[in-house]
C-alpha positions in Angstrom: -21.6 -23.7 22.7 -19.2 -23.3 25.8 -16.1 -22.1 25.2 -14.4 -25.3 25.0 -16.4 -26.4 22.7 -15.7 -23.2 20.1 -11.9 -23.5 20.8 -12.3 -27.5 19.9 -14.4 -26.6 16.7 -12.2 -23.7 15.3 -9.1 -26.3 16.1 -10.9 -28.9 13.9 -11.6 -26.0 11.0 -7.8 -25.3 10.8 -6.4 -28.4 11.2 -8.6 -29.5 8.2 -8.1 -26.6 5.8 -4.5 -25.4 6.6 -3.0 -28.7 5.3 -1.8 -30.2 2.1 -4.8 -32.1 1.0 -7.1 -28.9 1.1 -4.8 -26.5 -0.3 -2.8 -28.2 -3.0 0.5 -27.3 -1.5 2.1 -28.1 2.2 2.2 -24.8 4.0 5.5 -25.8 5.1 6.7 -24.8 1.7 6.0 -20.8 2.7 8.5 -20.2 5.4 11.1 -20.1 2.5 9.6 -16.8 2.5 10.5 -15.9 5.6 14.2 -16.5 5.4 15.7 -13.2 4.6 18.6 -14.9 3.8 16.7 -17.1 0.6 19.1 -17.3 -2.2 17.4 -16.5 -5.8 17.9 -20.4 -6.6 15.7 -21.5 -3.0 12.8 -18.8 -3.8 12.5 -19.8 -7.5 12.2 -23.0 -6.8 8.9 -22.6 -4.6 6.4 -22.3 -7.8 7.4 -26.4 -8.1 5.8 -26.8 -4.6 2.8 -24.7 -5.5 -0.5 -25.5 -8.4 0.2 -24.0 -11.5 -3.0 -22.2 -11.3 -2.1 -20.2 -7.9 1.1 -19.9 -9.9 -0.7 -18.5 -12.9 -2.4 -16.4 -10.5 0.3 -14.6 -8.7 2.6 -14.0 -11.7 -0.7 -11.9 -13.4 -1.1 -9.9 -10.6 2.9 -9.2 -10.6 2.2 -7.9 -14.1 -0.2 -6.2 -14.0 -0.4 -2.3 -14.7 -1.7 -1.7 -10.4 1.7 -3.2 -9.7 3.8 -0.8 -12.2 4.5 -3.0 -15.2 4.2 -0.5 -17.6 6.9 1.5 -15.8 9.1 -1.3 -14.7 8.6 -4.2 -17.4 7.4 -7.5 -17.4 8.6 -10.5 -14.9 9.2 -14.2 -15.9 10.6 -15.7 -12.6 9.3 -16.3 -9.4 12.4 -14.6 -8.0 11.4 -11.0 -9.6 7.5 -11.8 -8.8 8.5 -12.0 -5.0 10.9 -9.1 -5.2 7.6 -7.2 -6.8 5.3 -8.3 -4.9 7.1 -9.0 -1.1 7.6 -11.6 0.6 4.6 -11.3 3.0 2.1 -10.0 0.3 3.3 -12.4 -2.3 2.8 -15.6 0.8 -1.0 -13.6 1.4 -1.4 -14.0 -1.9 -0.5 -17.7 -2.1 -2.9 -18.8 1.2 -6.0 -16.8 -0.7 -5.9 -17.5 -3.9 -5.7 -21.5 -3.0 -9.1 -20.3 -1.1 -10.5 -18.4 -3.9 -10.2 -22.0 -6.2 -11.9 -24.1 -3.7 -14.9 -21.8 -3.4 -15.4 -21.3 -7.7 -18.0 -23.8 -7.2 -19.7 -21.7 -4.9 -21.2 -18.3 -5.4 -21.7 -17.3 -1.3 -17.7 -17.7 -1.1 -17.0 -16.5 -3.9 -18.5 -13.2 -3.7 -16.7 -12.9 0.4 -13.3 -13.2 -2.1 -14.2 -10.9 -4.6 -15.3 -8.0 -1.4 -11.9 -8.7 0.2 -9.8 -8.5 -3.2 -11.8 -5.3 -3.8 -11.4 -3.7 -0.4 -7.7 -4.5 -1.3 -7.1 -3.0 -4.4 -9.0 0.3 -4.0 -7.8 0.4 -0.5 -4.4 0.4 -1.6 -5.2 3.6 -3.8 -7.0 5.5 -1.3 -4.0 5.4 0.7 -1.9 6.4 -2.1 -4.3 8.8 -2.8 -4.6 10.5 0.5 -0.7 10.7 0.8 0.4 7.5 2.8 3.9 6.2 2.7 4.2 3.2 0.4 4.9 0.7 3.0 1.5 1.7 4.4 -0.5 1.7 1.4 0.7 -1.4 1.3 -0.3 -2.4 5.1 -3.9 -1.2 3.7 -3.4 -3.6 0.7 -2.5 -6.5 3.0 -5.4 -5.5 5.5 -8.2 -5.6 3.1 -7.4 -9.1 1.9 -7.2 -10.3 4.7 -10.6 -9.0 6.0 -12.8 -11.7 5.2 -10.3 -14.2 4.8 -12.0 -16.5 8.2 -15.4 -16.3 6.9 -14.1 -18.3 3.8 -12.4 -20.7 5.2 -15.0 -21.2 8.0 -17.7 -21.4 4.5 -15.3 -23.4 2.9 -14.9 -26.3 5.8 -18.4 -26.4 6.8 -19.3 -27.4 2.6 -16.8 -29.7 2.2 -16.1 -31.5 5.4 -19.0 -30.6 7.7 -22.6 -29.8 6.0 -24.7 -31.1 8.8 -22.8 -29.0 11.7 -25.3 -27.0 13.0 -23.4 -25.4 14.9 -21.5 -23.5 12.1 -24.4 -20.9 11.6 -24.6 -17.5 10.3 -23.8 -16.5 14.1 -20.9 -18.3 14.3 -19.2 -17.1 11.5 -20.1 -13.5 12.5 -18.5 -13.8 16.1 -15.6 -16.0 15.4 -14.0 -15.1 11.8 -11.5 -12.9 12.9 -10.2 -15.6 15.5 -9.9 -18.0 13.2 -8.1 -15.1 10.8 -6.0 -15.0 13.6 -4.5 -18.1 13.8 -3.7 -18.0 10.0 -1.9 -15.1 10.6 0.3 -16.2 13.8 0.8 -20.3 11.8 2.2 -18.4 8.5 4.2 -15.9 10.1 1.8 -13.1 8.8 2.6 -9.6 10.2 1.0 -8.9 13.5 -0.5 -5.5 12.5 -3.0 -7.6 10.4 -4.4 -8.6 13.9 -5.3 -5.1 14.8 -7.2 -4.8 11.4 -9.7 -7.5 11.1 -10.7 -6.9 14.4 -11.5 -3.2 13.9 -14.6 -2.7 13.0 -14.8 1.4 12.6 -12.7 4.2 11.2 -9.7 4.5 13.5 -8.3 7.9 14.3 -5.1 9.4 16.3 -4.4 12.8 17.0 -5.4 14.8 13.5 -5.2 12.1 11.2 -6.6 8.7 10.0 -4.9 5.3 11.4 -4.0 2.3 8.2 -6.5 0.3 10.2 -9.1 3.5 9.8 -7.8 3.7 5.8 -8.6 0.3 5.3 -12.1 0.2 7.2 -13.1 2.9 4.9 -12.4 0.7 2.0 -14.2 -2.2 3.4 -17.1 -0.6 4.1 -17.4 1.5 0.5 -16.7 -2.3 -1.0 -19.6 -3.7 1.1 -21.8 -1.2 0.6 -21.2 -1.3 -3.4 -21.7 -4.6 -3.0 -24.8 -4.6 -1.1 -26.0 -1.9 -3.8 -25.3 -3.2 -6.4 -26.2 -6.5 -6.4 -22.7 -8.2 -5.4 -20.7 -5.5 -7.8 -18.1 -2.8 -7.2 -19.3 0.1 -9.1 -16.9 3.0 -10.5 -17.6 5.9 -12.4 -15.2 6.7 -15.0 -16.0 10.7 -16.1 -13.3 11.0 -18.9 -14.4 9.6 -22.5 -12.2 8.0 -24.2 -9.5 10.5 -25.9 -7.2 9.9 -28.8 -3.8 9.7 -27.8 -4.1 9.2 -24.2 -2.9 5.5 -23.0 -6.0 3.8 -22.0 -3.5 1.1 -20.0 -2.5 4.2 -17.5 -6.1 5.2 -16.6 -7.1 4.3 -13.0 -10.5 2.4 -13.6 -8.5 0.2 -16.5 -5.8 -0.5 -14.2 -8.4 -1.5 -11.3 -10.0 -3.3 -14.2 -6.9 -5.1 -14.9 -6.0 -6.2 -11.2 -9.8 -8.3 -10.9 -9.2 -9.3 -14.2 -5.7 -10.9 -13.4 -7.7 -13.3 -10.7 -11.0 -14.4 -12.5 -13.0 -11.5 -11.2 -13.7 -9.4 -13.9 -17.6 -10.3 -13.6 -17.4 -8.6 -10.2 -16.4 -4.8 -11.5 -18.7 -2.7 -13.4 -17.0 0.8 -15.2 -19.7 3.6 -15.9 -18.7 5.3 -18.9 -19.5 8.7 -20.4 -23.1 9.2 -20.3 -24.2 5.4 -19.3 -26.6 5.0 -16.6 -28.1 2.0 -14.2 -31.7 2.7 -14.9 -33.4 4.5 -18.0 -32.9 9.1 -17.8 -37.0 9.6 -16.3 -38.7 11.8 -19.0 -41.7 13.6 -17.9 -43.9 13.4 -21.5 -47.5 15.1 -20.9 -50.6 13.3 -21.6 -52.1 13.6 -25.1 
């Protein structure tokens, strides 16, 4: 394909999966999100113009322990979910999670979802872990679920609106998914540091330390290659046993276990306990 032709056919992709039809909502809806000046009333009144199960979605991630419920208490509005959450991740949230339901049917997407969600959970607590300010922590958070975000809809168009294209080969995909991530970014107002991310594709450095862009490679890349182990699964190893007395709801693998639980993707996490292994301890018995 020329160039004309590739700009023509990434047009044609988001014109057909960034509208109402395909996502359930108008993205139109979203720029309430952008007004800094929303009262309570305008913001709460967004989960009308969005499907109960995005809704659903959203408000079990706000309360879940990876987002400090246990500190700061549950939510019940939409107002409070956003004031959790932010605007811009809470909007992320929306866009993906409307993907994630139109790929359930299909494993190849699903599994694209489940890396970026992973990439963005344990990215978000590497950077906490290795000292980042919140608001980047968060940037790392934002970056990772956003990393795969083209391929899906890319996936997602080509199954349910073109599934004779040639064209849209596993080539394409790899070249052009972060253009097409791209233009979602600039048509819902999406910070612009999220261009710089899902276009990096190593560990970024400056000066002595490591760059949010560099944080949240590093998380991609540990997700894929879990993934790529493990047979589609992100693999933790918890070494503390269960101990009497200690809340189980504040440990870090039940809290990551929590966050892919709160979006259907429980069956994507496996937690190595205690003494558990993936294959059978080799025991060397002699010949009788």
């Amino acid at each position: 394909m020329d160039k004309d032709e590739i700009v023509s056919l990434l047009d044609s992709i988001e014109e057909k999966m960034i509208d109402k039809v395909t996502l359930g909502f108008s993205p139109e809806v979203l720029g309430i999100l952008d007004n800094v000046e929303a009262s309570n009333q305008e913001i709460e009144m967004l989960k009308t113009r969005i499907g109960n199960e995005i809704l659903m979605r959203v408000f079990n991630i706000a309360n879940s322990a990876y987002y400090g419920s246990l500190r700061k208490g549950s939510i019940y509005t939409f107002y409070e979910v956003v004031t959790r959450l932010g605007m811009n991740h809470t909007k992320a949230l929306i866009i993906i999670l409307a993907l994630q339901i139109l790929a359930r049917d299909d494993k190849e997407i699903e599994v694209i979802f489940a890396r970026s969600f992973a990439s963005s959970v344990l990215g978000k607590i590497l950077a906490q872990q290795f000292g980042m300010r919140e608001d980047n922590a968060k940037r790392v958070e934002l970056g990772g679920l956003f990393s795969e975000i083209g391929k899906m809809i890319i996936l997602l168009y080509k199954k349910l609106h073109a599934p004779d294209d040639e064209r849209i080969d596993e080539d394409f995909v790899k070249k052009y998914h972060p253009y097409l991530a791209e233009r979602i970014i600039e048509k819902f107002a999406l910070p612009d540091y999220l261009k710089q991310m899902i276009f990096s594709e190593s560990i970024v450095v400056e000066e002595n330390y490591i760059t949010v862009s560099g944080m949240t490679q590093i998380a991609i890349n540990f997700v894929e290659a879990s993934f790529h182990k493990f047979h589609n699964h992100l693999v933790i190893e918890a070494l503390l046993p269960p101990v009497t007395g200690r809340d189980e709801a504040m440990v870090l693998e039940t809290i990551i276990e929590g966050q892919f639980n709160a979006v259907g993707l429980g069956k994507y996490l496996r937690i190595i306990r205690k003494r558990e292994r993936l294959l059978p301890k080799y025991e060397n018995k002699k010949k009788k």
